[in-house]
Structures are given as C-alpha cells and as structure tokens.
N, C-alpha and C positions, 0 to 999 in steps of 0.2 A: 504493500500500500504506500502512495506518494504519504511523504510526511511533512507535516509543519513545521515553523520554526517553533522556538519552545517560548515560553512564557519570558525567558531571564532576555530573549530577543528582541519581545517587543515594543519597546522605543524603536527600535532599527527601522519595525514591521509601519508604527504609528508614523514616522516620517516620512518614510518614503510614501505611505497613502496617502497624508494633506498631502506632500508635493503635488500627486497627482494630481487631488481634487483644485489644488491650486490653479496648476495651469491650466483646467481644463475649467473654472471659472472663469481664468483670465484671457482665455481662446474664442473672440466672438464667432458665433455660433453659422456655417454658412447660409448662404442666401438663400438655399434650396434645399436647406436642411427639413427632414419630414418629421416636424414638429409634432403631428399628429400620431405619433408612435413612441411618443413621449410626456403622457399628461401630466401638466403641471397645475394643482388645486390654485385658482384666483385670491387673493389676499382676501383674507378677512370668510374664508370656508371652515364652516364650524361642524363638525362629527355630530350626529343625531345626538340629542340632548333625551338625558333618563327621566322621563316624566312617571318610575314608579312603577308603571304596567308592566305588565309579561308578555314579553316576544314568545311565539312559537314559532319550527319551521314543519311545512309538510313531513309527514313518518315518522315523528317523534313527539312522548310523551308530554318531554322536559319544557318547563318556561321559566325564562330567565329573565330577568330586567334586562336595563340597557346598561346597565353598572355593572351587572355581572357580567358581560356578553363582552365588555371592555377593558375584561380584568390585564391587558398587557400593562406591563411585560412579563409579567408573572404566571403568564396561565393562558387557558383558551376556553371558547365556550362548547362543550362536549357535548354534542347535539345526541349522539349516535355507540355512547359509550363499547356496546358490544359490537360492535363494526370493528373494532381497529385491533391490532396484536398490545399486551403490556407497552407503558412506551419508558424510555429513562428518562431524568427526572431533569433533562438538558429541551426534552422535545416537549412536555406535558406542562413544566412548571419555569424553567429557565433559570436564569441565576441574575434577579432582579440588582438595581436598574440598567445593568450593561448589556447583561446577555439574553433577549427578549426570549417565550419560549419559542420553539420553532411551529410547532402547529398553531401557533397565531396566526402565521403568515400564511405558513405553507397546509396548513390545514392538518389533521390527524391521518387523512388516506394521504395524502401525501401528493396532491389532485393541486395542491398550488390555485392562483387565480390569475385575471391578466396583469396585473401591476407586478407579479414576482415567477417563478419556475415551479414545472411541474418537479417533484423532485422523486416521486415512488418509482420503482424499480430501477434505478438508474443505480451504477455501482458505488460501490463506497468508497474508491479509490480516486474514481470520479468527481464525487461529492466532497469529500477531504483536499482534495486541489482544487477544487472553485472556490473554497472557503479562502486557502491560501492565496490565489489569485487577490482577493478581496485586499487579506488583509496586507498585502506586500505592496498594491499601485496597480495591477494588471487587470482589473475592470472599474476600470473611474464610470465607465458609463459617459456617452456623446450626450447627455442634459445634466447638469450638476445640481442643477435643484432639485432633480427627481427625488421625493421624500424615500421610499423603496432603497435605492440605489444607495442614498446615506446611509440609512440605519443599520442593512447588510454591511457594510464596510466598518461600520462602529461596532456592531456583535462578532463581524470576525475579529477585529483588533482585540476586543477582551475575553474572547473564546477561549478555554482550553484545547490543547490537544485530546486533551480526555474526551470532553464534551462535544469535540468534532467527531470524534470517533463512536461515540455513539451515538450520534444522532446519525452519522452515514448511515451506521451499519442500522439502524432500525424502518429509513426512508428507502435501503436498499432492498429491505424484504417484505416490502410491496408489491402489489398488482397495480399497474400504471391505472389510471380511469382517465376521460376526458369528456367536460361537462358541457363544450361548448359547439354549435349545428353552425355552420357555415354557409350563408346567401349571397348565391352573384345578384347583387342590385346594381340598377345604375343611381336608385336616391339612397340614401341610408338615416335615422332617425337624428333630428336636430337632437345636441348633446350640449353637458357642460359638466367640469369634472366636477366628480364627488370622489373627494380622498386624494386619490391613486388612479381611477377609473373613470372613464365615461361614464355617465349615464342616462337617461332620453329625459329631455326637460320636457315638465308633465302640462302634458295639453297642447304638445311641440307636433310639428308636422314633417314631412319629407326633406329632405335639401338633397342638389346634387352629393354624388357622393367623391368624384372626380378621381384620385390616382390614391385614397386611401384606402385603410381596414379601418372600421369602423366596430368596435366588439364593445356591448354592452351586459349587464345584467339583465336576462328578461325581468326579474324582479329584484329593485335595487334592495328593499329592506331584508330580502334573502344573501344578498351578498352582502350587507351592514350587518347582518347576523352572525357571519362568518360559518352559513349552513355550507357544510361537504359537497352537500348533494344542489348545488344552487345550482341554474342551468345560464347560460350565457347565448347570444345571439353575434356571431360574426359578419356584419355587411361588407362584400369584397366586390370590387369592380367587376362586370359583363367577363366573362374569356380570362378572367385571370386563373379561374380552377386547369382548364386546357394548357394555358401557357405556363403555369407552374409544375404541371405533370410533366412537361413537353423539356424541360429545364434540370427537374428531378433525377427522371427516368433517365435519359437518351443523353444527355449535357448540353442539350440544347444548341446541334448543329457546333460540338465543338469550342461552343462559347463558356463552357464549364465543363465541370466534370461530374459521370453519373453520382449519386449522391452514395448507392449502394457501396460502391469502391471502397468507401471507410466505414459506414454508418450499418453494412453489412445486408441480409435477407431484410427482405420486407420493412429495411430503415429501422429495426428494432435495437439497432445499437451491437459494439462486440466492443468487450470488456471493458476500458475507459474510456471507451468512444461511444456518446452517449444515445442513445435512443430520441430520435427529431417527429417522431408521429404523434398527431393525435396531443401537440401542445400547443398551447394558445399562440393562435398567429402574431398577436401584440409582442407577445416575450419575442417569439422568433425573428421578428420582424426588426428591432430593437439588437436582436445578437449577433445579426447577419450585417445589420449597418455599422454598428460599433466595431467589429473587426475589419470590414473594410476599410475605415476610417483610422482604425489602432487605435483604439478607445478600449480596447477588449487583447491585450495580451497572453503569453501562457504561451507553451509547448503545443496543448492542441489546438488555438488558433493562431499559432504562427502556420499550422499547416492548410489552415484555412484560404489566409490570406491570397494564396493564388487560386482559390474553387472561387470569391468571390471578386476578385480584382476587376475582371471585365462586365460585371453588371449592374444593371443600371438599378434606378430605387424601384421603377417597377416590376421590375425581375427581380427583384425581393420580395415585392406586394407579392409576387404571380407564386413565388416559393412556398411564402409562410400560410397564403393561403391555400395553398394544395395539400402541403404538411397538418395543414391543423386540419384536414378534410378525412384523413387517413385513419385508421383505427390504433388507438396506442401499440 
C-alpha cells in the first residue's frame, strides 16, 4: 500500500499545501474557464436553519432534526443503520474539529454526492494516495474557493496514517452504487447553489443549457438530509452521450486513448487504477479539467496528462457524461 508521510512530517505536508492553494488563489482564473463544474455558494448562503421538526427520508424509520442531521464534524446522520458493514471510529465519528467524519461527506455506502467522490469499492491503496495527494499540494483543485476542495485538504493535513488506513480499507469493501439518471436536454432547470451543489430554484423554468452538465438533486431536502439513497438528475447537452462513448471506447479517431487501456474491462478499475463508471459527471468532469490544466498532480495523473492533453472542454462534457451513464 502507497504510504503517507507521518505525522512528525506534517509542517512539510501543511506548507507545501497553502503554497499550492496560494498560487492557485493568486492565478486568475481563464477566460473560458467552465465555471459551471465548479459551484461556488453566493455570499451570505445560509444551511437550512433547525426549526425543531423531524426530517425523515423515504425507507426509513429514523427522524432527526436539523441539528442532528448537522452533527459534523463529529458524526453523520445514519438514515439506514443496517445497510452498511461496522465502520471505524475515523468514518462514523471523526476526530472532531480537524478530522471531519468521513460518511459526512462521502456518505456510509460510500455513494459520495456531486460536490465530492464516489469513494466505495475503489482500492485502499488508491484511496491512501488521494488523501496524500491532498495533503502534500497535488490536488489544489482549478476553483480555490470551492468549500469541498478546502476542507478535504485541511482533514488530510490533520489525518493520521492510522485513520487513513482505515477508512480506505472500510470504503474499499464496498459495492460501488450510483444514484444519479442522466438526460440529453438541450434546456436544463434554472439553478443557484445551495452549499456545494446546484439546485433548481423553486418555481424556476427551462434555460438553455448550452456546453454544460447541469446535475441537480431531484429532491434538495433529501440531499440537505444527507439520505444515501437521494437520487440526482444529470442535464447533459443533445449527442454528448454518443460522443462521449465515441471518445471512451475507440479514442476517438486517435484523438485519445481507449479508456479501457488503464481503467481495465468494463472501466471497472485494476488495482490502483480507479474505477470511472457510474460517478457523478460533476466530480469527473472537475478531475478531467484539473489534470489537464495541472491542478490535479500525482503518479497517476501524471499518466493522465497525455489521455487528456488534446481535448477540448467539450470532450470532457461528452466523457463525464457517458461515464456517469454506465453502471458502476
């Protein structure tokens, strides 16, 4: 298994990450840059307020306030207790206020949402160097304000290697799920972030939808709930499903290379080469731009860097949305 630095390291680990985030503040942002695959919450956006009631989500008994249901960083809200394996006390509970828990984020099945990674079945070897990446400078992320994008970098910084280790190894011995259906529209639902995410401003109508992905919650208060099982909506432009297959598959007339080459059968990943099916187009879409650009370093996107060198943003749209079309 790749290994971390150790604890007595991280000053070294903490420096070189602001550097990153530095310059990657101080880097104005291009002209053509696809903002939209980078939500940033509007000043002054406030998290559902605990009015006292009990949230429920569909399939389950449990109701929780809004106070419970917001216990990070300390905890998650366990909609589904008998769904998931025991988890360690790094994924369920965290090690408040540095190291948030991880099924906060990334949910108990391990199903992730679109502001962060699917992280179930993926290896642990895999998962123990993304964390490294984080905490070393090697994914600042091309939006530095993305809230997501900080907080990951600040929990790897004060993470054990203990606590990385077991949380790979418990997100490792998952069954992948993917919660989100995929539509070629040419309109996609007017939006405005909440949080991290889209979501369809209520009483909002059609707009073009023009060269993005547009991925909302079908039900926002099921994704503010942080239910497992919440289903999402992905609006992708006319012929991007074809031309992202066309890209996948074949390398698109030599303009890439087949996807399978590293990502193995059926894209389902071989050993720390991670499994690209059936995750949210947002994330992918977001990890395909960030290594082209070198926003997103590491051993295995340095090997990236020529599958994506020759293509353009829409041939990334056409990607992430054929990838998230596929079954995990």
């Amino acid at each position: 298994m790749l290994q971390l630095q150790t604890r007595r390291a991280l000053p070294l680990g903490t420096f070189a990450a602001f550097v990153a985030l530095a310059l990657m503040a101080a880097r104005p942002l291009r002209a053509d840059f696809p903002s939209w695959a980078y939500p940033v919450a509007a000043d002054g956006y406030k998290d559902p307020a605990d009015d006292g009631k009990p949230r429920h989500v569909p399939g389950s008994a449990i109701a929780l306030t809004q106070r419970r249901i917001d216990v990070y960083p300390g905890g998650f809200p366990d909609w589904f207790p008998d769904e998931h394996p025991g988890m360690p006390h790094v994924v369920s509970g965290g090690r408040p206020p540095a190291v948030w828990a991880c099924a906060f984020c990334h949910l108990p099945n391990g199903a992730g949402r679109p502001e962060n990674s699917s992280l179930a079945g993926l290896s642990a070897g895999y998962i123990t160097q993304q964390v490294a990446n984080f905490r070393n400078g090697a994914r600042p992320g091309s939006e530095p304000r993305r809230g997501p994008q900080k907080v990951m970098i600040s929990i790897a910084l004060a993470a054990s290697d203990e606590e990385v280790a077991a949380a790979a190894a418990y997100f490792a011995s998952l069954k992948p799920e993917c919660h989100t259906t995929v539509i070629e529209s040419a309109t996609a639902p007017e939006v405005y972030v909440a949080g991290a995410v889209y979501a369809k401003v209520a009483g909002g109508g059609m707009e073009p939808i023009g060269g993005r992905i547009v991925e909302v919650p079908e039900e926002l208060a099921r994704h503010e709930a942080h239910d497992p099982h919440a289903p999402y909506i992905a609006y992708v432009p006319p012929g991007r499903l074809k031309k992202g297959a066309d890209l996948v598959l074949t390398g698109g007339m030599g303009k890439t290379l087949q996807c399978a080459t590293c990502h193995g059968l059926g894209l389902k990943g071989m050993g720390d080469i991670p499994r690209i099916t059936g995750r949210s187009p947002s994330y992918v879409m977001r990890q395909l731009y960030d290594i082209r650009q070198g926003n997103r370093k590491g051993a295995l996107a340095a090997l990236m860097t020529v599958v994506v060198a020759r293509l353009s943003d829409d041939d990334l749209t056409a990607i992430s949305a054929y990838l998230a079309s596929c079954p995990p």
